[in-house]
mmCIF file of the N, C-alpha and C atoms, coordinates in Angstrom:
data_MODEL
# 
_entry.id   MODEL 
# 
loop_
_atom_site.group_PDB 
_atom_site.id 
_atom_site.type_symbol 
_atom_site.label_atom_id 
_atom_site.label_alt_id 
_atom_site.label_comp_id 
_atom_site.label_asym_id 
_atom_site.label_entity_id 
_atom_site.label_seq_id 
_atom_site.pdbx_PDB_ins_code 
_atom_site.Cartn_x 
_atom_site.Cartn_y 
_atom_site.Cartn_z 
_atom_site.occupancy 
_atom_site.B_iso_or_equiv 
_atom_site.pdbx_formal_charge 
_atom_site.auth_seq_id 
_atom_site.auth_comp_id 
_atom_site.auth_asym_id 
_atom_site.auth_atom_id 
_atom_site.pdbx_PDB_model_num 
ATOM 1   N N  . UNK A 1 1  ? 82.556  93.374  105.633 1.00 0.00 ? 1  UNK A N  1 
ATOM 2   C CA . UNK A 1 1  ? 83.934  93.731  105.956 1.00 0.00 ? 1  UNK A CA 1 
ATOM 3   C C  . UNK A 1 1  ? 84.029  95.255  106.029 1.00 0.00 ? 1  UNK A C  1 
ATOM 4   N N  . UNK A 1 2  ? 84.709  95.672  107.287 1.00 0.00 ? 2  UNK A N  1 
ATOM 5   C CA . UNK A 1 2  ? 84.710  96.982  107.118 1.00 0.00 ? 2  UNK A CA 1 
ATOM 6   C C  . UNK A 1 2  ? 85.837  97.547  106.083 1.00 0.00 ? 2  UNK A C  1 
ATOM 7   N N  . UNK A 1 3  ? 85.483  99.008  105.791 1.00 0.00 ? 3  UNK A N  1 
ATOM 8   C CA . UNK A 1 3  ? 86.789  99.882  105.006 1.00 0.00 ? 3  UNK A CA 1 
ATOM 9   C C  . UNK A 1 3  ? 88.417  99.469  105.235 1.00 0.00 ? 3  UNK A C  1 
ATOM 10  N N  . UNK A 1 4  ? 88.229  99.693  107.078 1.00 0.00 ? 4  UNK A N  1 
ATOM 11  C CA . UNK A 1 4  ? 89.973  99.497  107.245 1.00 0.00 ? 4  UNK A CA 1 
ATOM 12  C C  . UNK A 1 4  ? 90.107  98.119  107.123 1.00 0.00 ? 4  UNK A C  1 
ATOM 13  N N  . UNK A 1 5  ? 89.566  96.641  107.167 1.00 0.00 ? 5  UNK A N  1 
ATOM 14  C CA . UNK A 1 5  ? 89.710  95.562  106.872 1.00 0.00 ? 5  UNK A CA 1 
ATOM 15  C C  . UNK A 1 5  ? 90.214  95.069  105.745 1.00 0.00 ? 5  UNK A C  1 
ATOM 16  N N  . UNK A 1 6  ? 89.226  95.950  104.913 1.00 0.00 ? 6  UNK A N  1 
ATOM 17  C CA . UNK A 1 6  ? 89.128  96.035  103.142 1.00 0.00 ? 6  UNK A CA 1 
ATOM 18  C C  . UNK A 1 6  ? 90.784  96.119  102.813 1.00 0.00 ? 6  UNK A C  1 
ATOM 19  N N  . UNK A 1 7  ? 90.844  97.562  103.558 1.00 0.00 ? 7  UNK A N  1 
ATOM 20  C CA . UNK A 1 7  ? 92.170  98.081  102.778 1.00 0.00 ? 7  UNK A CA 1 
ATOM 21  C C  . UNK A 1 7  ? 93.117  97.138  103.253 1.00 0.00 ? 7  UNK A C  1 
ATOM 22  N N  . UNK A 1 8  ? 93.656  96.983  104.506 1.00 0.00 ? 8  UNK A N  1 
ATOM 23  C CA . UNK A 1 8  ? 94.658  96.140  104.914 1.00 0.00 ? 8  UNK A CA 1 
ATOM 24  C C  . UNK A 1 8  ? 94.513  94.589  104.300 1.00 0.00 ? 8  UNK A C  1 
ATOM 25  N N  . UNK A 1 9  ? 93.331  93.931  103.404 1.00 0.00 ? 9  UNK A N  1 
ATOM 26  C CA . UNK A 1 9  ? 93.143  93.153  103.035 1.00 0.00 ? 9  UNK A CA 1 
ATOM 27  C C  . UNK A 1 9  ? 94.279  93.261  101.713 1.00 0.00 ? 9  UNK A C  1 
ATOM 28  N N  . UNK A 1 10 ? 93.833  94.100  100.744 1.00 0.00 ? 10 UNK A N  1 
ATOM 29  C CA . UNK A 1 10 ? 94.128  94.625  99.756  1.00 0.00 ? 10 UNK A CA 1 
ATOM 30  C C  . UNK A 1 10 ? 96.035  95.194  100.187 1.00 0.00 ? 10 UNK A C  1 
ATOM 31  N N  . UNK A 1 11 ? 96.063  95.992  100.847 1.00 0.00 ? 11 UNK A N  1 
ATOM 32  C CA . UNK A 1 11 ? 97.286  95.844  101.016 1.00 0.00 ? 11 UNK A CA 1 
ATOM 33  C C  . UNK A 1 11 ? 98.189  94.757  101.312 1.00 0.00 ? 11 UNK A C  1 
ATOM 34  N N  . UNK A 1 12 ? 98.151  93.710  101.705 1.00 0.00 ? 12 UNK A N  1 
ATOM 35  C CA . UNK A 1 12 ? 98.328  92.271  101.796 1.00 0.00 ? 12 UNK A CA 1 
ATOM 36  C C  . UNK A 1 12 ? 98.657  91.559  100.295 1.00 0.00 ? 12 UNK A C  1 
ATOM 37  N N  . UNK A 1 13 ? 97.747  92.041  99.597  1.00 0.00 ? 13 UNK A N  1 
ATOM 38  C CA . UNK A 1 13 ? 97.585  91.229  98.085  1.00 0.00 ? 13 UNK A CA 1 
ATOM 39  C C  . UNK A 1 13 ? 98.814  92.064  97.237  1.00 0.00 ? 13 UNK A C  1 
ATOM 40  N N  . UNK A 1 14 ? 98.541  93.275  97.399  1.00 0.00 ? 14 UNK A N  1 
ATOM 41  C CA . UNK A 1 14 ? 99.766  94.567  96.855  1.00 0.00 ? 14 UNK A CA 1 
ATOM 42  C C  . UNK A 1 14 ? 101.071 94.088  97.573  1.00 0.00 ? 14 UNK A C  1 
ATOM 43  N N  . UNK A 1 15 ? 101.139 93.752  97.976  1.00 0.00 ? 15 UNK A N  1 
ATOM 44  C CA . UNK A 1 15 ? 102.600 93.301  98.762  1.00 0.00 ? 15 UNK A CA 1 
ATOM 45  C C  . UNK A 1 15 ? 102.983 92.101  98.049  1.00 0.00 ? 15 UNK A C  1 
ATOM 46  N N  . UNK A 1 16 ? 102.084 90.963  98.329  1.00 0.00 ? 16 UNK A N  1 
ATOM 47  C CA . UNK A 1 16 ? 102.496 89.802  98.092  1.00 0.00 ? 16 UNK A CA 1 
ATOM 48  C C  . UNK A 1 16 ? 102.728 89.727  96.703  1.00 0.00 ? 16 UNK A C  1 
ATOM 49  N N  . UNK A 1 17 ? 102.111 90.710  95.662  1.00 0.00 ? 17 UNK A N  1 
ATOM 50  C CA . UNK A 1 17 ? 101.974 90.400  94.334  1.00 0.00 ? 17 UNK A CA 1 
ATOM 51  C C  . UNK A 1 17 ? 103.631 91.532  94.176  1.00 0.00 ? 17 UNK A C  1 
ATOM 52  N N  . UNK A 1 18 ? 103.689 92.553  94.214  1.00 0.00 ? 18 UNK A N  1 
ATOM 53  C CA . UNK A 1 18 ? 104.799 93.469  94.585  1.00 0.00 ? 18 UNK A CA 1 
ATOM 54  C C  . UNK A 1 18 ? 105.936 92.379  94.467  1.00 0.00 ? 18 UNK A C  1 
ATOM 55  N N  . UNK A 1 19 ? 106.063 91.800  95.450  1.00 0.00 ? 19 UNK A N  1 
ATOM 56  C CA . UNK A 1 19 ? 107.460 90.556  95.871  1.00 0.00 ? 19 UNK A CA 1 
ATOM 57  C C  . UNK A 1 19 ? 107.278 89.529  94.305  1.00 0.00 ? 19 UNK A C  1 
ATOM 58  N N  . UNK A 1 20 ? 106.508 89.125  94.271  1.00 0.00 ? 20 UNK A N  1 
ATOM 59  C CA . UNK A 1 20 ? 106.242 88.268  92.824  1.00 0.00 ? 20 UNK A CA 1 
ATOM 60  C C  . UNK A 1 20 ? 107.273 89.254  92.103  1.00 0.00 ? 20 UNK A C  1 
ATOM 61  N N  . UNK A 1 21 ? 106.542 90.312  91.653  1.00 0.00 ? 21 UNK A N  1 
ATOM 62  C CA . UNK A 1 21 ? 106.682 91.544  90.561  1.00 0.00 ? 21 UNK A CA 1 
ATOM 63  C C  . UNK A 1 21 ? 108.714 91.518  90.644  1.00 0.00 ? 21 UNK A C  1 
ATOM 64  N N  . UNK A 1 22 ? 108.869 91.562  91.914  1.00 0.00 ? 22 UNK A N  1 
ATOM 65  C CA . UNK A 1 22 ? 109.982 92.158  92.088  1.00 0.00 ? 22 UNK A CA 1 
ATOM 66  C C  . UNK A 1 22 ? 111.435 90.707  91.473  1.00 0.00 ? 22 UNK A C  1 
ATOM 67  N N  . UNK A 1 23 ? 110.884 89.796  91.462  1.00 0.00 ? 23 UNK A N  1 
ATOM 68  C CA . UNK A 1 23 ? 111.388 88.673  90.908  1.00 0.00 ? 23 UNK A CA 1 
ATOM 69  C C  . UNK A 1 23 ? 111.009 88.312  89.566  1.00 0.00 ? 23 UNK A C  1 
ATOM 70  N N  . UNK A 1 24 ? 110.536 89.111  88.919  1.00 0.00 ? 24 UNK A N  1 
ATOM 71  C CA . UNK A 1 24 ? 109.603 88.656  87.274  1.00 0.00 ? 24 UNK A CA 1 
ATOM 72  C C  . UNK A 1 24 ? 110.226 89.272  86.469  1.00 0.00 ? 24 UNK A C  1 
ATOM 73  N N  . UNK A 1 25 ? 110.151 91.339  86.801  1.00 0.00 ? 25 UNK A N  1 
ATOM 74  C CA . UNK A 1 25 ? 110.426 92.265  85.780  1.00 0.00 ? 25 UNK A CA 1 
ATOM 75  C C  . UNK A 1 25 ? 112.211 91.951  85.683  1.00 0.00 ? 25 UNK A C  1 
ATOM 76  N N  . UNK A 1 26 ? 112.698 91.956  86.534  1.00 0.00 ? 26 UNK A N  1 
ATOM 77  C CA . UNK A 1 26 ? 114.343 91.925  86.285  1.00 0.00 ? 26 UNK A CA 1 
ATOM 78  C C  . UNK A 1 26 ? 114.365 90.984  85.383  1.00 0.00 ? 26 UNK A C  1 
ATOM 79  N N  . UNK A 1 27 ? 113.918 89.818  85.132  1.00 0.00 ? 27 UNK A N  1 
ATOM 80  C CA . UNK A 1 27 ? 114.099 88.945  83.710  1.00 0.00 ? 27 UNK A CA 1 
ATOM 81  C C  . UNK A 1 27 ? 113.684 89.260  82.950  1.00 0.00 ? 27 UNK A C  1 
ATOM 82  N N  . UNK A 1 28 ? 112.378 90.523  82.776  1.00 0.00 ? 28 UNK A N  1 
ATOM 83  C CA . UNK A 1 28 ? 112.066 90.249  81.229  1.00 0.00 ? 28 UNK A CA 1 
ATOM 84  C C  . UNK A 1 28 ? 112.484 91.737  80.963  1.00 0.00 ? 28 UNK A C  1 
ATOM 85  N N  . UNK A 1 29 ? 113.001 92.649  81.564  1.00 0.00 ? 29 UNK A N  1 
ATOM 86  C CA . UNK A 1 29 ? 113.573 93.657  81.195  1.00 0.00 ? 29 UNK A CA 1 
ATOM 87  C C  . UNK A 1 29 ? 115.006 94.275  81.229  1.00 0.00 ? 29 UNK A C  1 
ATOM 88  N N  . UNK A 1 30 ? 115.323 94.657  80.395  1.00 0.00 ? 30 UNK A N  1 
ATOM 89  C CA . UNK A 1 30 ? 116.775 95.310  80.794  1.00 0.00 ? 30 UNK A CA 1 
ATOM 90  C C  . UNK A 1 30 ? 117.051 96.320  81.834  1.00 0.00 ? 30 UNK A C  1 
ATOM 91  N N  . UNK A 1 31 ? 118.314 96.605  82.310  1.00 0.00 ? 31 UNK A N  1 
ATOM 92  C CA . UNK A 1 31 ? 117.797 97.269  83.598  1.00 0.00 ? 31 UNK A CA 1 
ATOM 93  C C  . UNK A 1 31 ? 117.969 98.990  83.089  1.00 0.00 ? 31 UNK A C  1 
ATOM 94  N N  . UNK A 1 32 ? 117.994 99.177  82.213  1.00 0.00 ? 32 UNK A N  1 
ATOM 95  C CA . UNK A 1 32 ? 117.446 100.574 81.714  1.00 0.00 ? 32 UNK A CA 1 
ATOM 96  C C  . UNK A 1 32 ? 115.795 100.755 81.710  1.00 0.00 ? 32 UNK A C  1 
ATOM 97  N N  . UNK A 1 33 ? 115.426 99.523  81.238  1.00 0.00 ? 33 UNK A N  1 
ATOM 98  C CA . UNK A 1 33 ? 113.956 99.381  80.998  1.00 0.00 ? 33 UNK A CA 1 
ATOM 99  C C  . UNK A 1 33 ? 113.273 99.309  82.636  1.00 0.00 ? 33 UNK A C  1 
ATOM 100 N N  . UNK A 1 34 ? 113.812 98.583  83.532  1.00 0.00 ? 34 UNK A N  1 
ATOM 101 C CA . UNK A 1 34 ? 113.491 98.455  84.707  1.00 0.00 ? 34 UNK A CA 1 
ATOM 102 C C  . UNK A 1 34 ? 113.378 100.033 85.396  1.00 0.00 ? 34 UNK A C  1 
ATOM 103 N N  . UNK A 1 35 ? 114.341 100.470 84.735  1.00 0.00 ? 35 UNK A N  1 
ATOM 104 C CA . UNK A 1 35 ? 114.508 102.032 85.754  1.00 0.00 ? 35 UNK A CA 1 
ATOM 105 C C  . UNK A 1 35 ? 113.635 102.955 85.203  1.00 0.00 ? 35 UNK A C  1 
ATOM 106 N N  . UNK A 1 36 ? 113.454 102.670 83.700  1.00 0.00 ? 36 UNK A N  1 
ATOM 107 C CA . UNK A 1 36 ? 112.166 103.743 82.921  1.00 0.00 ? 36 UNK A CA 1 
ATOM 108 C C  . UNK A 1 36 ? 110.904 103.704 84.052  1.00 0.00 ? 36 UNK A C  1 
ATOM 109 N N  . UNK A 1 37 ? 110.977 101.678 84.374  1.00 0.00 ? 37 UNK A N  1 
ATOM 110 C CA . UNK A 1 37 ? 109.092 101.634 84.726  1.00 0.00 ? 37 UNK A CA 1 
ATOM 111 C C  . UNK A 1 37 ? 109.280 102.451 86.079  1.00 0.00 ? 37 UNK A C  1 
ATOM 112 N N  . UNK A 1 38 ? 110.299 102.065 86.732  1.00 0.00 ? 38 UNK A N  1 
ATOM 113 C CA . UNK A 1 38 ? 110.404 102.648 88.259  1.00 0.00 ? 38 UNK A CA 1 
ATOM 114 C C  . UNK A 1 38 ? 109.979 104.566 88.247  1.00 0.00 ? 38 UNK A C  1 
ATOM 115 N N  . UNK A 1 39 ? 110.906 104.793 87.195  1.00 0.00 ? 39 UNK A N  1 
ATOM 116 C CA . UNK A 1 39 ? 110.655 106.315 87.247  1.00 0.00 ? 39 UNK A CA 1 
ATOM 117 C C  . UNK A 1 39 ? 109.016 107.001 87.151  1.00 0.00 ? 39 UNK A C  1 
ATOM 118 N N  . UNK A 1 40 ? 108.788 105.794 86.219  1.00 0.00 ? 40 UNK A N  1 
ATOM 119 C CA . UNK A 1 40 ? 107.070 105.913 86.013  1.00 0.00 ? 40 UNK A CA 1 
ATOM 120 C C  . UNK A 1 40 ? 106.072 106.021 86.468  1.00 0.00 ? 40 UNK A C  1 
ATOM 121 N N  . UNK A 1 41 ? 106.466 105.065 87.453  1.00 0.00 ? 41 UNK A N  1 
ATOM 122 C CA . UNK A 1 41 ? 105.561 104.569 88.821  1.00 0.00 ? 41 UNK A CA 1 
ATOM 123 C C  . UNK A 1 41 ? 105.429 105.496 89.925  1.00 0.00 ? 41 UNK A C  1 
ATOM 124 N N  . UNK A 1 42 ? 107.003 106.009 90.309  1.00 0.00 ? 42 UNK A N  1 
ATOM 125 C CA . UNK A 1 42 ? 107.127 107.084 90.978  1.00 0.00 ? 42 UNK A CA 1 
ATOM 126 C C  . UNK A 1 42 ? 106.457 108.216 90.658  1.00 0.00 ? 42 UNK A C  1 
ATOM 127 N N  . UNK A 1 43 ? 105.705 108.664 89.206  1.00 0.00 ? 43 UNK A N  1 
ATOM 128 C CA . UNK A 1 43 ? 105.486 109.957 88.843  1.00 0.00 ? 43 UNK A CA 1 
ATOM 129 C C  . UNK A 1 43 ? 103.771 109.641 88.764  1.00 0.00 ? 43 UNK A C  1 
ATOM 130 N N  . UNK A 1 44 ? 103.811 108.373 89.024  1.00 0.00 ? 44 UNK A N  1 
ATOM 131 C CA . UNK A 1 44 ? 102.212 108.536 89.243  1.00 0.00 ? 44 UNK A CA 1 
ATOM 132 C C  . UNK A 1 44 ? 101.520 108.384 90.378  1.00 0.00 ? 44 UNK A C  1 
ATOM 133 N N  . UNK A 1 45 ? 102.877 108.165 91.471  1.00 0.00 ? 45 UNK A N  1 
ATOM 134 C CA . UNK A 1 45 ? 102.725 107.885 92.742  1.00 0.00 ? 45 UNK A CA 1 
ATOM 135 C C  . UNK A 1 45 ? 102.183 109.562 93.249  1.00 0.00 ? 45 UNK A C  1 
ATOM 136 N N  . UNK A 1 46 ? 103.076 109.890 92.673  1.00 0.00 ? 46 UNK A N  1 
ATOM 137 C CA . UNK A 1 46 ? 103.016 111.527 93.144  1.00 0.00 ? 46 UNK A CA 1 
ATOM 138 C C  . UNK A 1 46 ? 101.828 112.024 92.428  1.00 0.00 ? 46 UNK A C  1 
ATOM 139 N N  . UNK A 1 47 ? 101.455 111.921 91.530  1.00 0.00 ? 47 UNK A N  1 
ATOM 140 C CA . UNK A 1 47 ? 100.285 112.483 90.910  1.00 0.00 ? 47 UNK A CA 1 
ATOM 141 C C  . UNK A 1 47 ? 98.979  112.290 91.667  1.00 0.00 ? 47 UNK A C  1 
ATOM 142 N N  . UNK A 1 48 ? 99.166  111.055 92.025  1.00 0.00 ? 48 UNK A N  1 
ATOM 143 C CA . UNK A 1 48 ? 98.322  110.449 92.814  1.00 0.00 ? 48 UNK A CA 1 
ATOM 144 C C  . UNK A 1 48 ? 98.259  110.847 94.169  1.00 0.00 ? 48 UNK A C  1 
ATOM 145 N N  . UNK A 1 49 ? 99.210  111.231 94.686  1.00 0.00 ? 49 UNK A N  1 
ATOM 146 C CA . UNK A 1 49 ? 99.382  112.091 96.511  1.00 0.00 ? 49 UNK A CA 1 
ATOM 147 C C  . UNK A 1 49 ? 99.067  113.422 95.905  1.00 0.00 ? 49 UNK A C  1 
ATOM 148 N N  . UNK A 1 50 ? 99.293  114.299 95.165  1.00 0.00 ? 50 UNK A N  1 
ATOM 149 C CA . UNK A 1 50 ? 99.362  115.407 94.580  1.00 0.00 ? 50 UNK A CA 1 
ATOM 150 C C  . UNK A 1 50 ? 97.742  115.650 94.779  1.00 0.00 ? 50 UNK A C  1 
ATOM 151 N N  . UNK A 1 51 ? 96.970  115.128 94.068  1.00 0.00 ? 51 UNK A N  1 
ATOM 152 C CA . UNK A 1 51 ? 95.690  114.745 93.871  1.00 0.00 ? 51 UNK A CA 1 
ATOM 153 C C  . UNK A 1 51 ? 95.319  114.895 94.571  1.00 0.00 ? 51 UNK A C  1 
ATOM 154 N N  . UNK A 1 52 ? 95.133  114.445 96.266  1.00 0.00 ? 52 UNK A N  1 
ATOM 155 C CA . UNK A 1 52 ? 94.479  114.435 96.996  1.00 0.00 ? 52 UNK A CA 1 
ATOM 156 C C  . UNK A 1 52 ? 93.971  115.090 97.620  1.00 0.00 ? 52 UNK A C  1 
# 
């Protein structure tokens, strides 16, 4: 399998699991807690583009 196959493979799975995610955390968290992880995610998103 090539690289770009790979990835768009993998991006496929990140999505589909994402949509899961996006129906799971709202029940088991409060939505203060929801907005902590979001903020979180975002700051490692950037760390992670930052990085590059």
């Amino acid at each position: 399998m090539t690289k770009k196959l790979a990835a768009k493979d993998l991006c496929k799975k990140v999505e589909k699991h994402r949509a899961e995610t996006d129906q799971t955390i709202p029940g088991m968290l409060s939505k203060d807690e929801t907005l902590g992880l979001v903020n979180v995610l975002k700051k490692m998103l950037k760390s992670s583009e930052d990085n590059k």
